[in-house]
N, C-alpha and C positions, 0 to 999 in steps of 0.2 A: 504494500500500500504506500500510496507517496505521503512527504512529509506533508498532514496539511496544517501547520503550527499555524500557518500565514490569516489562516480562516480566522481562527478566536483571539488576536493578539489584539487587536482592536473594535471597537464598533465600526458597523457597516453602512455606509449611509446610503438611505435605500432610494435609486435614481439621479444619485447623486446627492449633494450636498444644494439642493435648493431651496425657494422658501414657499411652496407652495402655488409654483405657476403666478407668482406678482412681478416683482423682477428678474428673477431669478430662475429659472424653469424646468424642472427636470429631465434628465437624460441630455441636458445641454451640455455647452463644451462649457462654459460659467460655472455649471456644479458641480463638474470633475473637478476644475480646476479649484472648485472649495474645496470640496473633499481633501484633494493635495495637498490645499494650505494649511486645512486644519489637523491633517495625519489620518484622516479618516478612511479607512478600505472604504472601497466602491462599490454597488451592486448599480448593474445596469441591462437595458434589455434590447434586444435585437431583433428586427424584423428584415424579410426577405426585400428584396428592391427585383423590378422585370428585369434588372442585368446580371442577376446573381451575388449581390453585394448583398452584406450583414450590415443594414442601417440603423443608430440606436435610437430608438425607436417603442414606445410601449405600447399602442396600439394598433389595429388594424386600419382602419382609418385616419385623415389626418384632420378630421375634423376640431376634434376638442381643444387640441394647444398649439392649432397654426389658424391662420385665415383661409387655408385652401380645405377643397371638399375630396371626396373619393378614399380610394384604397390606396396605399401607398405604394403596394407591391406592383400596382398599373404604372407607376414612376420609374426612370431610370436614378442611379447614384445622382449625376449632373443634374439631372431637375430638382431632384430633392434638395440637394444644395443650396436653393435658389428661393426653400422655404423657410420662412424666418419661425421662429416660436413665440406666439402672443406678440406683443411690441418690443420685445426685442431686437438686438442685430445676430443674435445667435440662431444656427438653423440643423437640420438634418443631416447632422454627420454620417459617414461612415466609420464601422469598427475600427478599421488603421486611424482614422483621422484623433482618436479617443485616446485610441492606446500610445500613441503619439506622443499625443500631450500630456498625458498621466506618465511616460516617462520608465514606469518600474517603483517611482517614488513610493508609491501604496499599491496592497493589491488589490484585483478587481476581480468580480464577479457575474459572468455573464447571462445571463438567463436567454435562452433561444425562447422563440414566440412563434408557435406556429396556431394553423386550424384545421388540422387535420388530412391534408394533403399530401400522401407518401412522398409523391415527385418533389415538392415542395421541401420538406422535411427534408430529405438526402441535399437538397440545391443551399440549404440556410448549414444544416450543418456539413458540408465543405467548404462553406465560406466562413463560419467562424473558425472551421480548423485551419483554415490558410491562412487569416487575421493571427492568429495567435502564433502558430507553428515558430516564427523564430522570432518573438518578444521578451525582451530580458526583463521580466520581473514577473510577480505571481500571481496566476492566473487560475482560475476555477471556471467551468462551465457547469448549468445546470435548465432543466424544464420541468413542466407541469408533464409535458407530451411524450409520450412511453413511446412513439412512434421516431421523437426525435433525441431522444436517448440512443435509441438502438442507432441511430441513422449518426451520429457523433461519433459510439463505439467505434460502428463500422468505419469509419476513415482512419482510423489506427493514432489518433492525434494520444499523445502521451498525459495531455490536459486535466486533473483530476475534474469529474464528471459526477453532478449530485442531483438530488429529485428535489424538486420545489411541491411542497405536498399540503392539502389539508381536507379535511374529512374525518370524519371517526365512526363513522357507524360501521359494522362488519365488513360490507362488500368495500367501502372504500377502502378498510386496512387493509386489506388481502390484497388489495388492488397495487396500494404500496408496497406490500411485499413482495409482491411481482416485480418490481424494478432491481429488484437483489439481482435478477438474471441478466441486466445490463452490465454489471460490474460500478454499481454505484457506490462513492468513497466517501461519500456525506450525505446529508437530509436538512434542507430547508423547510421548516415547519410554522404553520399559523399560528401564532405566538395565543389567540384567545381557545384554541385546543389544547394547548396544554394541561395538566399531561393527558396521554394517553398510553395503551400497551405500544404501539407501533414506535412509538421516537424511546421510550424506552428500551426495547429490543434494538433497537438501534445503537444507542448508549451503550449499553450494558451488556449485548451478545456480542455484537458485532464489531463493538468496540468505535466506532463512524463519530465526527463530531457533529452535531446538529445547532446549526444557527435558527435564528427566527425572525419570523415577518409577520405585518409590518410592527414594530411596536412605537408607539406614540403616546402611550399613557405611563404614571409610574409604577401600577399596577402590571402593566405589561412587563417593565424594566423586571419585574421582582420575580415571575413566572419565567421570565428567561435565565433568570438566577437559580431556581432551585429546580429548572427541568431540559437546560440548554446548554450552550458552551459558550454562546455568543450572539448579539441583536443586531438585525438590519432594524434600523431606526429611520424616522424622519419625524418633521416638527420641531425638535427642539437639538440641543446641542449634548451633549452626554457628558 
């Protein structure tokens, strides 16, 4: 298993180091560059672009935190570029463009974002394992999407590779233990499920760190204390 120390030495700021989409705006290159300033690891998220490019990017559409309308994967790398976030001058980077500027300084955390599209899944993770593959500093990849685990696996990137997970009723834990057969080295967990059997077996069989998301309250802070390794946070400063 690789060393993942890198994961719990600090808190995580989740989307970067933003303030809530006012000035500041998540998955921008402004919040990376907080995160830097203030030492904080990174979690960020990737969507597919129509050129095959890993865009950081949280949702499927680019409706909510730009001015333009549609899906972003109908966009190539270059147009995106070209879209700014909310009233800022920051806009839709790509992966390189991120890791770039974050330097190795702190490590980061990638979250792939698919919907369910094999072809899709294999095209986002080759483009994050190409983004990463020779980036000198420490790097984690993780999904919700079992489809895009396996499609990561399969490119043989060296990357430690984690489940971003939440659910507790039967079918969904089991669900989660299913991703055991991807070869996953961590669990990102919803910090208000806590605890449960599954992040426990995690802990404590499997020996895996488990961080958590998103936490915002100090009530959170305390559940990730007595059932976690370490917090993807946003809102406030830790």
């Amino acid at each position: 298993m690789s060393d993942l120390s890198f994961l719990t030495r600090q808190p995580i700021a989740h989307r970067g180091l933003h303030d809530g989409n006012n000035a500041v705006f998540e998955n921008s290159m402004g919040a990376m560059l907080g995160a830097v300033e203030h030492g904080y690891a990174i979690e960020l998220d990737v969507q597919l672009s129509n050129d095959d490019r890993a865009m950081v990017f949280h949702d499927s559409t680019l409706d909510r935190v730009t001015a333009s309308q549609g899906a972003l994967k109908a966009l190539g790398a270059s147009d995106l570029a070209k879209i700014k976030l909310g009233g800022t001058n920051d806009v839709v980077n790509t992966l390189e463009e991120m890791l770039g500027a974050v330097g190795g300084k702190v490590p980061v955390v990638i979250e792939m974002k698919g919907d369910g599209n094999q072809a899709d899944a294999t095209r986002l993770a080759n483009a994050v394992a190409d983004a990463v593959q020779d980036y000198d500093g420490d790097i984690a990849v993780m999904s919700f999407e079992h489809d895009l685990l396996q499609a990561f696996r399969d490119t043989g990137s060296k990357r430690p590779l984690g489940l971003t997970a939440m659910g507790m009723t039967e079918d969904a834990l089991e669900k989660h233990r299913a991703a055991l057969a991807y070869g996953i080295e961590f669990v990102s967990f919803y910090v208000k499920e806590l605890p449960n059997a599954f992040v426990s077996e995690i802990r404590e069989t499997h020996k895996m760190p488990v961080i958590t998301w998103t936490v915002c309250t100090p009530e959170d802070v305390e559940l990730t204390k007595q059932h976690a390794d370490q917090m993807t946070f946003e809102g406030f400063l830790p």
